[in-house]
C-alpha positions as CSV (number, residue, x, y, z in Angstrom):
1,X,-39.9,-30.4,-11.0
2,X,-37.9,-30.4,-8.0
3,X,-34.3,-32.5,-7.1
4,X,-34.6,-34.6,-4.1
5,X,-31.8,-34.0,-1.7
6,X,-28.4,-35.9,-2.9
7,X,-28.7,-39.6,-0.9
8,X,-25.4,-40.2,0.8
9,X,-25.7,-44.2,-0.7
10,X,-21.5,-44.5,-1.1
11,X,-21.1,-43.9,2.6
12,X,-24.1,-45.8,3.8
13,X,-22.8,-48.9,1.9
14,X,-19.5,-48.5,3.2
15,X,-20.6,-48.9,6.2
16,X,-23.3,-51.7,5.7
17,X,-21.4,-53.5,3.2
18,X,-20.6,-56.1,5.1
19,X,-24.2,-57.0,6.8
20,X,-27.0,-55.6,3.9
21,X,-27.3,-55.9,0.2
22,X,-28.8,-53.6,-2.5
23,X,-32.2,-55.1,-1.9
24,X,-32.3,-55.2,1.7
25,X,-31.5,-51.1,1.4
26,X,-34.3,-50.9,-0.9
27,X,-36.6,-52.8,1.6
28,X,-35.6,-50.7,3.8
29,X,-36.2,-47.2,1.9
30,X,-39.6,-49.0,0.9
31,X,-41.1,-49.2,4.2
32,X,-40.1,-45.7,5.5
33,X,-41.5,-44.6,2.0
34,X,-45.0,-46.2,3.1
35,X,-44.9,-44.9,7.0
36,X,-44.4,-41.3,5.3
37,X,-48.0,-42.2,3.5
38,X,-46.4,-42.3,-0.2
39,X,-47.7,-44.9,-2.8
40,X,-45.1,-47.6,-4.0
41,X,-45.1,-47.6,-7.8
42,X,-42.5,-49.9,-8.5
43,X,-39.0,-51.0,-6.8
44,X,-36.0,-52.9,-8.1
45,X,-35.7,-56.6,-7.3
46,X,-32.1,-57.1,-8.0
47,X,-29.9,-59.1,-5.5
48,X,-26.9,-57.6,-7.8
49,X,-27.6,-54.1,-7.3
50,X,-27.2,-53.7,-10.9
51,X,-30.6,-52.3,-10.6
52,X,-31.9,-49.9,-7.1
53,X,-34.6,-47.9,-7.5
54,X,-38.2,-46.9,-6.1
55,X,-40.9,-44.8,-7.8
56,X,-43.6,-43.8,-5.6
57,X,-46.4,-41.7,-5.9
58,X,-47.8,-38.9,-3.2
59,X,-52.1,-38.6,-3.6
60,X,-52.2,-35.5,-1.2
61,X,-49.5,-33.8,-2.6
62,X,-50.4,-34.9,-6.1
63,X,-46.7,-35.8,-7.0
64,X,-44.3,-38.8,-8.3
65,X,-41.3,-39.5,-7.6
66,X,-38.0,-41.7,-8.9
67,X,-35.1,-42.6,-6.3
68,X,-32.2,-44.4,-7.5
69,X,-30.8,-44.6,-4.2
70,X,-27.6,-42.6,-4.4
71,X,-27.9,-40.4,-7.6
72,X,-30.1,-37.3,-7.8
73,X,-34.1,-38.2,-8.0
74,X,-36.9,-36.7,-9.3
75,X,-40.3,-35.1,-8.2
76,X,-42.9,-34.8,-10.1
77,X,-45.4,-31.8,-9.7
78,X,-48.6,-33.1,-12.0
79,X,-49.4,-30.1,-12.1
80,X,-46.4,-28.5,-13.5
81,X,-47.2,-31.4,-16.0
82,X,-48.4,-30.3,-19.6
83,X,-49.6,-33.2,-22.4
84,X,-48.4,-33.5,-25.8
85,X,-50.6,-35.4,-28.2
86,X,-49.0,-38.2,-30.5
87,X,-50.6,-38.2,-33.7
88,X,-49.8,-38.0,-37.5
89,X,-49.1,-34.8,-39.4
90,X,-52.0,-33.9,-42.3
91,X,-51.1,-35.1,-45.5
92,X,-53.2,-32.3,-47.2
93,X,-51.2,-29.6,-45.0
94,X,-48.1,-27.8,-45.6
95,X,-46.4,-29.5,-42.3
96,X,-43.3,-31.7,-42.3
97,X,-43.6,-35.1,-40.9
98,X,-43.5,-35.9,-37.0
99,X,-46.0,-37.9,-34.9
100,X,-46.3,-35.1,-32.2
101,X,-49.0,-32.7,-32.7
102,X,-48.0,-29.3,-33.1
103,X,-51.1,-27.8,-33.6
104,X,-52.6,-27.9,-30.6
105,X,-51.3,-25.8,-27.6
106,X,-49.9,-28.2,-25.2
107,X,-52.4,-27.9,-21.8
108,X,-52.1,-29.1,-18.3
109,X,-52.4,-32.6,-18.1
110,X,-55.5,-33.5,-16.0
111,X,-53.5,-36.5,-14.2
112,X,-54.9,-37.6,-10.6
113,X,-53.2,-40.3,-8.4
114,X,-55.3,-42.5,-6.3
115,X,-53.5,-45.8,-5.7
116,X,-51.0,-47.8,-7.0
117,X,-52.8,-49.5,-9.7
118,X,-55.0,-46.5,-10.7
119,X,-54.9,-43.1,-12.0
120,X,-57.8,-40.8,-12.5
121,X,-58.0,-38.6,-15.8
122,X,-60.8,-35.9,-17.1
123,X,-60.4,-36.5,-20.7
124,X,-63.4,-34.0,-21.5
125,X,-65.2,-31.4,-19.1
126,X,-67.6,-33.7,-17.8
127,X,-66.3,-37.3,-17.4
128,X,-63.4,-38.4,-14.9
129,X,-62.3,-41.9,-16.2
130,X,-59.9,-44.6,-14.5
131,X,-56.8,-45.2,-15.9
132,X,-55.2,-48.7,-15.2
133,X,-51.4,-47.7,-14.4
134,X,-48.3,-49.9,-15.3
135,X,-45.0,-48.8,-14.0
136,X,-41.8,-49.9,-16.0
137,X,-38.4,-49.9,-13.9
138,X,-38.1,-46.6,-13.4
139,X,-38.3,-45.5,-17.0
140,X,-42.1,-44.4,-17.5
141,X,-45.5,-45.0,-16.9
142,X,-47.9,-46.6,-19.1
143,X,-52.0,-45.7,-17.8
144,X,-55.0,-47.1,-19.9
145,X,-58.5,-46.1,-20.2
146,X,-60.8,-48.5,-22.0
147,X,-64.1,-47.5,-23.3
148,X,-66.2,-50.1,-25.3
149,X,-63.9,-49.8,-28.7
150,X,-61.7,-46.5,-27.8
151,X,-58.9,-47.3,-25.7
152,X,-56.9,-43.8,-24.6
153,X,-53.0,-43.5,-23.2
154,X,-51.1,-41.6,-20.9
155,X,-47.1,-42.2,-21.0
156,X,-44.9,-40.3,-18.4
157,X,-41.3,-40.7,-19.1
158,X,-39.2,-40.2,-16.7
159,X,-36.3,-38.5,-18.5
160,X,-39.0,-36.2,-20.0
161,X,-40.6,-35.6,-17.0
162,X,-42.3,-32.4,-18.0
163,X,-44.8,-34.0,-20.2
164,X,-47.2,-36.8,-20.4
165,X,-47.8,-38.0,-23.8
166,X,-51.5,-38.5,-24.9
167,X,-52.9,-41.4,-27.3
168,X,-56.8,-41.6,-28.6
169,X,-57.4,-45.0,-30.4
170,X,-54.3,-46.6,-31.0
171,X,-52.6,-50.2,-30.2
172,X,-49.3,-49.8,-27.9
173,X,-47.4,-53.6,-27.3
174,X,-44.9,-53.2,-24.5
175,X,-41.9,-55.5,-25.4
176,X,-40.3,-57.6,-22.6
177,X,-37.0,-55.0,-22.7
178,X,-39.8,-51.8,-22.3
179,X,-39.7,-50.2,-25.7
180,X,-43.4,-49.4,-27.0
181,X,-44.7,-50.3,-30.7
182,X,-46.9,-47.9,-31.5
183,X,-49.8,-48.4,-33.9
184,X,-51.0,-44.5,-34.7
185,X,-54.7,-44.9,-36.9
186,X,-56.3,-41.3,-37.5
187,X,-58.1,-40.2,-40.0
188,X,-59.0,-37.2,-42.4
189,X,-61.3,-35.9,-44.4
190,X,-61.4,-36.0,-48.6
191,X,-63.5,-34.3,-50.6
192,X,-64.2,-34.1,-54.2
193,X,-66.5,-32.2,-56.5
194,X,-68.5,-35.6,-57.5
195,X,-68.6,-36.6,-53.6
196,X,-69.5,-35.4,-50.4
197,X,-66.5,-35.5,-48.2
198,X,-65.2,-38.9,-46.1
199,X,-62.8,-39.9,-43.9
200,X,-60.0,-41.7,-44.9
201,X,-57.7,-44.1,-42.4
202,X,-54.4,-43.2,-41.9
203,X,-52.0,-46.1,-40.4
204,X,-48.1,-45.2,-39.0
205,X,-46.0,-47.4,-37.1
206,X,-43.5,-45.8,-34.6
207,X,-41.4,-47.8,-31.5
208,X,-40.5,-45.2,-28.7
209,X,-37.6,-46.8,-26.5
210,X,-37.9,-46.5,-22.7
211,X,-36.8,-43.0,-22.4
212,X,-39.5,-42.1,-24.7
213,X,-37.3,-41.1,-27.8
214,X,-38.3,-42.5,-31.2
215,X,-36.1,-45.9,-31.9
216,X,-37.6,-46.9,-35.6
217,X,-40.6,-45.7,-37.5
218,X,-42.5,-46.6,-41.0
219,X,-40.9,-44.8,-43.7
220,X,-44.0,-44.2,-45.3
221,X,-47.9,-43.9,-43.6
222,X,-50.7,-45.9,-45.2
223,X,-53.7,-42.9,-46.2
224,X,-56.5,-45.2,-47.4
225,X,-54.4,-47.9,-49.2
226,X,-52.0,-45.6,-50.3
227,X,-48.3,-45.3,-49.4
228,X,-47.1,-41.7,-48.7
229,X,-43.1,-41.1,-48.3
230,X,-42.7,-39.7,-45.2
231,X,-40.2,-37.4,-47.1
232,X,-42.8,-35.9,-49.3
233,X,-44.5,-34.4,-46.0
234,X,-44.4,-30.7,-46.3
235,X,-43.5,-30.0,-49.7
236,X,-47.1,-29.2,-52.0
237,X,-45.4,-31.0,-55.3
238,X,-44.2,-34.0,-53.9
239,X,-47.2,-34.8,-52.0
240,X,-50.0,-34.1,-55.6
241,X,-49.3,-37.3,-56.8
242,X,-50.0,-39.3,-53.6
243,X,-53.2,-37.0,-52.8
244,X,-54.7,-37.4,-56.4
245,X,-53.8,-40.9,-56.5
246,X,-56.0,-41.0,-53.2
247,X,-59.0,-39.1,-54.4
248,X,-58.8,-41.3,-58.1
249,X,-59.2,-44.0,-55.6
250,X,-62.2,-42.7,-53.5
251,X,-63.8,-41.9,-56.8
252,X,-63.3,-45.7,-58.6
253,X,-64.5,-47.3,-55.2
254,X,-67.5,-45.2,-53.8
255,X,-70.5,-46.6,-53.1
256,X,-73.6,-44.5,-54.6
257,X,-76.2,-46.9,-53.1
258,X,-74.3,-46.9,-49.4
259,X,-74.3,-43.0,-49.9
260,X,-78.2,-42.8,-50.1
261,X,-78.8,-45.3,-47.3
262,X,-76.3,-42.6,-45.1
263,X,-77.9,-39.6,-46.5
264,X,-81.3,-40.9,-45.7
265,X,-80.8,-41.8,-42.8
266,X,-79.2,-38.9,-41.2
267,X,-82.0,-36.7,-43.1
268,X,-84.7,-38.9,-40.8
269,X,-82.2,-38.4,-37.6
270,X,-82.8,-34.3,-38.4
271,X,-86.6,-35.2,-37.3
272,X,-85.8,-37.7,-34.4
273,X,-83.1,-36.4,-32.5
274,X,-84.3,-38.3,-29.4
275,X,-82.6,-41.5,-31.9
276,X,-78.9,-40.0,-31.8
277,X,-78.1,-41.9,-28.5
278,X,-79.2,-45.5,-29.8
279,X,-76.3,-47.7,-31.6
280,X,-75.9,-47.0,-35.4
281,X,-77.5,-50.8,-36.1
282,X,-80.5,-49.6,-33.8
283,X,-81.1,-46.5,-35.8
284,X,-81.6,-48.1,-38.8
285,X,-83.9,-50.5,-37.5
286,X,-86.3,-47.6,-36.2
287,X,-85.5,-45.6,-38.8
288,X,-87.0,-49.1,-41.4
289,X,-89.9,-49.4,-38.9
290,X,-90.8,-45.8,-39.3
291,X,-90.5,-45.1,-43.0
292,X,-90.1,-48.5,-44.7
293,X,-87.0,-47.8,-46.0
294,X,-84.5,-50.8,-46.6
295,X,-81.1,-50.3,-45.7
296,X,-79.7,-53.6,-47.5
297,X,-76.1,-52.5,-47.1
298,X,-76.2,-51.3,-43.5
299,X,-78.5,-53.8,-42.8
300,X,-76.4,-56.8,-44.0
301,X,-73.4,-54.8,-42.2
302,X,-75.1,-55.0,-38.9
303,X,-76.5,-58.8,-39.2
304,X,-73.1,-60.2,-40.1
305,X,-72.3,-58.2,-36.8
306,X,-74.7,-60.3,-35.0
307,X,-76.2,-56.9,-34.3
């Protein structure tokens, strides 16, 4: 990140006082930001001058930026940028509790500006995505993917400008004052000497102010129905009872029938792999039309669905 050179604001004021306000400055600094190509983000529209700021965004030198219009400002290298992934600690591991991953190695962030309302992303080696982009004051911004049921993140904050923060899957609700409530949902994997292994749903709660910084979180995250202190995270005796009352659970409510409808149907998937692209609902219908096999529990799944 670089510092953009000090703005002498005080002495411009003094001077203009008398004949321009806040936002007529910002106007001002708004158009010469355009003639010099840059991309307005987001300015302040305060009469009061309570608020003054511009963020703006440069495609050819792949770079943001945040001017208050008199203190110090930001630039934004993206690709100084690395990405931090928000998700839930495993219950089954010997970690303490914290919604930032910290297994995997943090990695360049894969950001691209195009215009003011979109980003590009490359969320995998092959696919570029657009990303819908929201700019709050200038505190962060929020950039949205959405992919049939899989909706994916991007947060920048601006007083953590050397990260972007990544989401897979979960619900963010922007409140009117900027904070975020985060829904996290992941998932992992049981397993049993009676039962194959399963996932299980794992649901957190977290609001992250406007800075980014955590304001409130759940004291405990819902694994499959069952409430885990928060507290017990990291220490192997406290966390038993939870994980056992999880796998009693798994074992009272399994569904043998459901199992053999799974199991047969992946079995018949071994032998059709040209099937593996079709919708789970259209699997099963070629997989009954090819073997005769009834899938009443899928089946009834995917007709309540309308599928």
């Amino acid at each position: 990140m670089k510092k953009l050179p000090i703005l002498l604001l005080a002495a411009v004021l003094a001077l203009c006082s008398c004949s321009k306000s806040y936002q007529e400055l910002v106007n001002e600094k708004v158009e010469q930001y355009k003639k010099d190509g840059k991309i307005i983000l987001n300015k302040s529209d305060d009469p009061t001058g309570k608020e003054h700021y511009i963020v703006f965004a440069d495609a050819k030198q792949q770079t943001i930026g945040v001017d208050t219009l008199g203190e110090e400002g930001l630039v934004i290298k993206l690709a100084d940028v690395k990405e931090q992934e928000i998700g839930l600690s495993d219950a089954q591991g010997s970690d303490t509790f914290t919604i930032y991953n910290t297994k995997l190695e943090q990695k360049t962030t894969n950001v691209r500006v195009v215009d003011s309302i979109t980003f590009k992303s490359i969320y995998d080696s092959k696919t570029e995505e657009k990303m819908a982009v929201e700019c709050y004051k200038d505190k962060y911004i929020l950039m949205t993917s959405k992919d049939n049921d899989y909706v994916r993140y991007k947060i920048l904050f601006f007083k953590q400008p050397s990260v972007i923060f990544h989401l897979f899957g979960d619900d963010i609700e922007k409140t009117d004052d900027g904070d975020l409530n985060i829904t996290i949902k992941s998932s992992e994997m049981f397993g049993m000497t009676k039962l194959d292994q399963e996932y299980v749903e794992t649901i957190f709660h977290v609001t992250l102010n406007s800075d980014g910084f955590i304001k409130k979180q759940d004291d405990c995250v819902n694994l499959g129905g069952i409430m885990i202190p928060t507290s017990a995270y990291g220490n192997a005796e406290d966390m038993e009872q939870y994980l056992n009352r999880i796998e009693n659970d798994r074992e009272l409510n399994y569904n043998r029938a459901l199992e053999k409808e799974n199991s047969f149907l992946e079995e018949w998937l071994v032998s059709h792999p040209e099937c593996r692209g079709m919708s789970f609902c259209e699997q099963i219908t070629r997989c009954h039309q090819d073997t005769g096999f009834n899938f009443d529990i899928n089946g009834q799944a995917c007709r309540d669905a309308g599928e």
